[in-house]
C-alpha positions in Angstrom: 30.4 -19.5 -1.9 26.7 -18.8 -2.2 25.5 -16.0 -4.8 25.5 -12.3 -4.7 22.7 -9.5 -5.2 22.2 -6.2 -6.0 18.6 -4.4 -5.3 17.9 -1.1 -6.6 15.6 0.4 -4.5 14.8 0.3 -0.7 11.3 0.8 -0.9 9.1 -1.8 -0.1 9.5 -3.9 -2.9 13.4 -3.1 -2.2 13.3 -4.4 1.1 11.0 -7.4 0.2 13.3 -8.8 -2.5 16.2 -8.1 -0.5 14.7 -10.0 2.6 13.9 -12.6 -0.3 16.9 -13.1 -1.0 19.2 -13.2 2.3 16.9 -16.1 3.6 17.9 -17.9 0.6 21.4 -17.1 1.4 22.5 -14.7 -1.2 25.0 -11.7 0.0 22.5 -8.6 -0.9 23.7 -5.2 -1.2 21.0 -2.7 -1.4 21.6 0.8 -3.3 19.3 3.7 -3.0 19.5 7.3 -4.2 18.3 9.0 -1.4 20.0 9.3 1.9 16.6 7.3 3.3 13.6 6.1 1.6 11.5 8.8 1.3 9.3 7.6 -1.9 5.4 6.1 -1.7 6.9 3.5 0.8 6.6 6.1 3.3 3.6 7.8 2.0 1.0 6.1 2.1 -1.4 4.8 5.4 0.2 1.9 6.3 -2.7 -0.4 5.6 -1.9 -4.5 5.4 -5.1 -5.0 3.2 -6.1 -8.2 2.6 -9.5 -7.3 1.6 -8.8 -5.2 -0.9 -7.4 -8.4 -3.1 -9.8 -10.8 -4.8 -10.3 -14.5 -3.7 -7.3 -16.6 -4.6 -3.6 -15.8 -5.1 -4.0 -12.1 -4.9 -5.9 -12.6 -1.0 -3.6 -15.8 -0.5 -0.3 -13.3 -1.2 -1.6 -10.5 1.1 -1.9 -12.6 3.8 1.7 -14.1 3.3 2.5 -10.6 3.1 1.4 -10.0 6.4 2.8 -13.0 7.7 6.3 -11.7 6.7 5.3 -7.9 7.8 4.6 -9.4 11.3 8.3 -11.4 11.3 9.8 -8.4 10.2 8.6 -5.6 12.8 8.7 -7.9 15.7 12.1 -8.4 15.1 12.8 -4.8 14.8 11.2 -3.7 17.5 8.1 -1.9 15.9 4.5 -0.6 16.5 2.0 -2.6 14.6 -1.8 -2.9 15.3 -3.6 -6.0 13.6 -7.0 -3.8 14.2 -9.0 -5.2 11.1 -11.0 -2.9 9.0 -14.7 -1.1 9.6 -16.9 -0.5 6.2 -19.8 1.7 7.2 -23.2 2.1 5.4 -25.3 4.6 5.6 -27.7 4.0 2.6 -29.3 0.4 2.0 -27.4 -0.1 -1.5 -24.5 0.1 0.8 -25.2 -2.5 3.4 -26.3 -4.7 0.6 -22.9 -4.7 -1.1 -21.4 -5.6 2.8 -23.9 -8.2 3.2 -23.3 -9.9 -0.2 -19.4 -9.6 0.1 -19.9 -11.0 3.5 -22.3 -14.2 2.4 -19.7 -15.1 -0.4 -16.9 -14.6 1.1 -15.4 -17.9 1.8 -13.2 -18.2 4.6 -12.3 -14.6 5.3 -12.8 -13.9 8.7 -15.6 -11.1 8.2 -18.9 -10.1 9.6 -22.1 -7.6 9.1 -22.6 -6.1 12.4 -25.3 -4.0 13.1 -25.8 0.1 13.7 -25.0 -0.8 17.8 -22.1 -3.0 17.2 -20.8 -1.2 14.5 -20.1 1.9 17.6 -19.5 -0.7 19.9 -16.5 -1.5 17.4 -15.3 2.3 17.3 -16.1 5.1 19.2 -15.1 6.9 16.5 -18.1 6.2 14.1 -20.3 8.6 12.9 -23.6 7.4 14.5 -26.4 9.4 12.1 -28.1 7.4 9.5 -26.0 4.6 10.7 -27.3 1.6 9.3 -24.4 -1.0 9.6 -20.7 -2.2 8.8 -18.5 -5.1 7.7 -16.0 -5.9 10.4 -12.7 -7.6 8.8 -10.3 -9.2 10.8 -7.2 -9.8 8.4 -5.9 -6.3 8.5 -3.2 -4.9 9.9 -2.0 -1.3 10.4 1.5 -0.2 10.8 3.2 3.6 10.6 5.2 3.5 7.0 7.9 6.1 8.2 8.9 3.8 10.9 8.4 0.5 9.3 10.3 1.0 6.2 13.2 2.4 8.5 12.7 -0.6 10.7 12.6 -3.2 7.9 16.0 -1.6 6.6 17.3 -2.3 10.0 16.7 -5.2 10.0 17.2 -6.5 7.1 21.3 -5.1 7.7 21.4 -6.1 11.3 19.9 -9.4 11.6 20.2 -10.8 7.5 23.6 -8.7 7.1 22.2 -6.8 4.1 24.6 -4.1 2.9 23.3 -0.9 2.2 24.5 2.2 0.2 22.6 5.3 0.3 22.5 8.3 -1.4 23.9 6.5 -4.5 21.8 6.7 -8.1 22.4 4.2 -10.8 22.6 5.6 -13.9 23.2 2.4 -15.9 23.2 -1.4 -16.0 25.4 -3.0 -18.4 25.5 -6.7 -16.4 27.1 -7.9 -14.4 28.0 -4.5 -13.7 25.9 -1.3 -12.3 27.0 2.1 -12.2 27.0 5.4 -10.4 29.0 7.6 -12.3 32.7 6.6 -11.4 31.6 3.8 -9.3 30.7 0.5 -10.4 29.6 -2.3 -8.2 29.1 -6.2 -10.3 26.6 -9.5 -8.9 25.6 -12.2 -10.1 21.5 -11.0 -10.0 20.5 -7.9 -10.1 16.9 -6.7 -9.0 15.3 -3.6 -10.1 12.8 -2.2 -7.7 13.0 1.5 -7.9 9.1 2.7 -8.0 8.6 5.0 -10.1 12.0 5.7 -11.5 12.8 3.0 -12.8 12.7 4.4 -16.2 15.9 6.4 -16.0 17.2 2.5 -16.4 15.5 1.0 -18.9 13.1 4.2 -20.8 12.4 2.3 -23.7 10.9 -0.9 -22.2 9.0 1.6 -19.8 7.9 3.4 -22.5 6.7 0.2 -24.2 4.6 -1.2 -21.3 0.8 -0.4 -20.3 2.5 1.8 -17.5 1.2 5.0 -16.0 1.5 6.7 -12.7 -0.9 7.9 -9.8 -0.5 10.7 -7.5 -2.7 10.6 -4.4 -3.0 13.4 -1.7 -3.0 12.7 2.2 -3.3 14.2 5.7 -2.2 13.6 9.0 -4.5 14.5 12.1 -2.7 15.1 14.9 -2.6 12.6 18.1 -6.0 12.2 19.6 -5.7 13.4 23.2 -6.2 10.7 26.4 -5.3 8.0 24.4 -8.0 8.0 22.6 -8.2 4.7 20.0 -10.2 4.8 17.3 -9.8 0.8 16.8 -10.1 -0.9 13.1 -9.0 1.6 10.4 -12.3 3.5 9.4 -13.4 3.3 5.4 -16.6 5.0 3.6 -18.7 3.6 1.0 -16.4 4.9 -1.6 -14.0 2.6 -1.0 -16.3 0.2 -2.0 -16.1 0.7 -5.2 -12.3 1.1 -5.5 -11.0 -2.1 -4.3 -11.3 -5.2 -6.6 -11.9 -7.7 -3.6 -15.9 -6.0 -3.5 -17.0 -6.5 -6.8 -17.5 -10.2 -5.7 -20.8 -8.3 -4.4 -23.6 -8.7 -7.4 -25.0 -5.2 -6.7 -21.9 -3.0 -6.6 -22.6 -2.2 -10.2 -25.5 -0.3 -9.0 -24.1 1.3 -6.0 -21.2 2.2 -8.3 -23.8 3.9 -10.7 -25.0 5.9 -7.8 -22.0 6.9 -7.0 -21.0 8.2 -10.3 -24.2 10.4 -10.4 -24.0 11.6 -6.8 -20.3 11.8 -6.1 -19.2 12.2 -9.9 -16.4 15.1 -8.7 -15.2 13.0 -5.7 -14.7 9.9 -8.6 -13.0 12.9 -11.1 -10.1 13.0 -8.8 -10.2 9.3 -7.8 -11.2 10.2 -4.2 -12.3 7.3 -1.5 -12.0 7.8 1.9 -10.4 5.8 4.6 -8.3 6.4 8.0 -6.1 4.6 10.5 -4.4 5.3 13.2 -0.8 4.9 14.3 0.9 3.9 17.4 1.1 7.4 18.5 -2.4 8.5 18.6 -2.2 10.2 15.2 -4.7 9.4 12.1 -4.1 9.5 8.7 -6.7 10.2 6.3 -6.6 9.8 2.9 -6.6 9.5 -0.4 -7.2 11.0 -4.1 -5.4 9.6 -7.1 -4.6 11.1 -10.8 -2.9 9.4 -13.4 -0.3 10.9 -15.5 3.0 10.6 -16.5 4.0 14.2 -15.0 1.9 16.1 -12.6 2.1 19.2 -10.8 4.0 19.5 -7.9 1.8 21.2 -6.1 -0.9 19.9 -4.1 -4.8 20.9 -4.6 -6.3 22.1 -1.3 -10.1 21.3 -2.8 -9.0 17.9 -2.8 -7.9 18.0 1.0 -11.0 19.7 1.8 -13.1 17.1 -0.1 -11.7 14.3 1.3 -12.2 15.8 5.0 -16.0 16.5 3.8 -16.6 12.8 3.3 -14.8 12.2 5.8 -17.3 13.6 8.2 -19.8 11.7 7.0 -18.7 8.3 9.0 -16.1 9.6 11.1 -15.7 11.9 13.9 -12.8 12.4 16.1 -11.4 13.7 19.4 -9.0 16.1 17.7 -9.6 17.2 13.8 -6.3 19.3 13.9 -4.3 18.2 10.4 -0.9 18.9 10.9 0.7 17.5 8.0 -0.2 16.9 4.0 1.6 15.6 1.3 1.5 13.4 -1.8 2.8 10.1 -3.3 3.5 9.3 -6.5 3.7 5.1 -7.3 4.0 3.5 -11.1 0.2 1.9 -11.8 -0.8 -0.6 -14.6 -3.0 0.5 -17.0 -4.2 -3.1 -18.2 -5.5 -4.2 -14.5 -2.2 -5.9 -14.1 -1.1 -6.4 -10.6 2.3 -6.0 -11.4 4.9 -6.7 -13.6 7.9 -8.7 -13.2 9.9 -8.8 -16.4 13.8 -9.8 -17.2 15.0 -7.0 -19.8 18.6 -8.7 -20.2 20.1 -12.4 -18.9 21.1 -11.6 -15.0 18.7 -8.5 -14.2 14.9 -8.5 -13.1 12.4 -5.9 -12.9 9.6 -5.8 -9.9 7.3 -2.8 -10.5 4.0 -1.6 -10.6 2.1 -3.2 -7.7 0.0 0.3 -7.8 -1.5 1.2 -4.6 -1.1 -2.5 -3.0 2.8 -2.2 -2.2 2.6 -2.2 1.7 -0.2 -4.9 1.2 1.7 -7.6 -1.4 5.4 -6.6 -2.2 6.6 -9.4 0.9 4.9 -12.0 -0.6 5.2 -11.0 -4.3 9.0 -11.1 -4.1 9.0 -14.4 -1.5 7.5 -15.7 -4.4 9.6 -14.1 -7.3 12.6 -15.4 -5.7 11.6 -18.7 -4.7 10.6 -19.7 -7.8 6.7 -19.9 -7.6 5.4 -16.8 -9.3 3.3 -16.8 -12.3 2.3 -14.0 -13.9 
């Protein structure tokens, strides 16, 4: 008789370690507190973003990610768009930072085109002061709201994953878990509850170099005709917020600009991307603040500042928003990528893969599970 599992949490990490797991041939059950996800899984842009990691086993686990992404939705039957992603420039400290992330970049599959191409590439590029973009071909879009919902399928119709929703753990005392009255016992037991996870273990989260982010989006509503905007769209300032760029020798200088001209965009951690789902609609996004307890209420200015740079390398059919909202995910404060840690014999905690869950949870708990990861 093969081992059993319990995962706390079907987020993405949830589902990753479950799927982990049942391919190994454990019998997983899966317990979340809500009746659905409804967490940062499902609020964020859906971006697979390989170029957002460094070179090495960061890139090299993003693209496994993918790899598993891709198994996963075909299998259940949803939308995904492997589009790539479009920097733009607009100043030459810009296009610098492209073209020297592009001439060191090994064997990513990425290019500098120029102003022409770069439209040719999107119609939905903001063509004044245009100067150029790097095209990348390793990402992949997908619409969170459906894919978590789809992996969960999945996962319980094709791996026989057992899930029970709307069920909170209050306590782990192994080999047992419980939920009040109920109690459920395995022989592993997986922690992957975002940013919850301290009602579990409060002192070890209070002990670790832990914070979290809360980040502010918008929806746009479907573009009429059909209209595609192609690769997901990013501005400069997303340059400077993804690790994989600083293999570029002069993004300390373009960061220094930055700080000078957009110093109240960088207050409220504010860089500027969108991509589009398989409806037509675009999300735009994002701001992040670190805390441990924020205000529940969202900040319009920070809307309003994101749509302002938006407009500065984006233009669409429609600009209708129809929907905002925030996320809230834990974040290292250390520059971990995550942590991974075994608080008693039996029982493992996955956290803290920041903004990068859609982009490296599927191949961070592959490898968790099989054995290979090192921290």
């Amino acid at each position: 008789m093969g081992k059993s599992a319990i995962v706390i949490g079907a987020g993405i990490v949830g589902l990753a370690t479950a799927r982990a797991l049942a391919v190994r041939g454990y019998a997983v059950t899966v317990i979340e507190r809500s009746e659905k996800a409804v967490g940062a899984s499902i609020r964020n842009f859906g971006m697979v973003w390989p170029i957002g990691q460094p070179e090495g086993n960061l890139y090299e686990r993003a693209l496994r990610s993918k790899s598993i992404w891709k198994e996963v939705l075909i299998s259940a039957g949803c939308w995904h768009y492997e589009g790539g992603s479009l920097h733009m420039a607009y100043q030459q400290d810009e296009l610098e930072v492209l073209e020297q992330f592009a001439g060191v970049s090994g064997y990513r599959p990425v290019r500098v085109l120029n102003a022409q191409q770069t439209l040719d590439a999107s119609p939905a590029v903001n063509p004044h002061g245009l100067l150029g973009s790097l095209l990348s071909e390793d990402e992949m879009i997908v619409d969170p709201r459906e894919a978590i919902a789809g992996a969960a399928r999945y996962l319980s119709e094709q791996l026989n994953v057992h899930f029970i929703w709307n069920t909170a753990i209050s306590r782990i005392d192994f080999p047992n878990i419980y939920s009040g009255g109920q109690s459920w016992q395995a022989d592993e037991i997986y922690v992957c509850s975002g940013q919850d996870f301290e009602t579990l273990y409060p002192e070890i989260f209070l002990s670790l170099p832990i914070t979290k982010c809360k980040l502010q989006m918008l929806r746009l509503e479907a573009q009429p005709e059909n209209w595609k905007i192609g690769p997901a769209l990013c501005g400069g300032l997303s340059l400077i917020h993804y690790h994989g760029f600083k293999a570029a020798a002069s993004l300390p200088g373009l960061k220094a600009r930055y700080e000078s001209e957009y110093a109240d965009y960088l207050k409220w951690g504010i860089h500027v991307m969108a991509s589009q789902n398989g409806l037509g609609e675009i999300t735009v996004g994002d701001s992040h603040e670190y805390a441990l307890t924020f205000d529940p209420f969202d900040r319009e200015f920070i809307n309003t500042m994101i749509l302002s740079y938006l407009a500065k390398f984006a233009t669409f059919r429609s600009p209708r928003v129809f929907q905002t909202w925030h996320g809230i995910y834990p974040k290292m404060t250390n520059g971990a990528t995550e942590i991974v840690i075994r608080p008693e014999s039996g029982v493992t905690i996955i956290n803290g893969l920041g903004g990068n869950g859609m982009t490296l949870s599927f191949g961070l708990c592959d490898e968790v599970i099989g054995g290979t990861y090192q921290a």
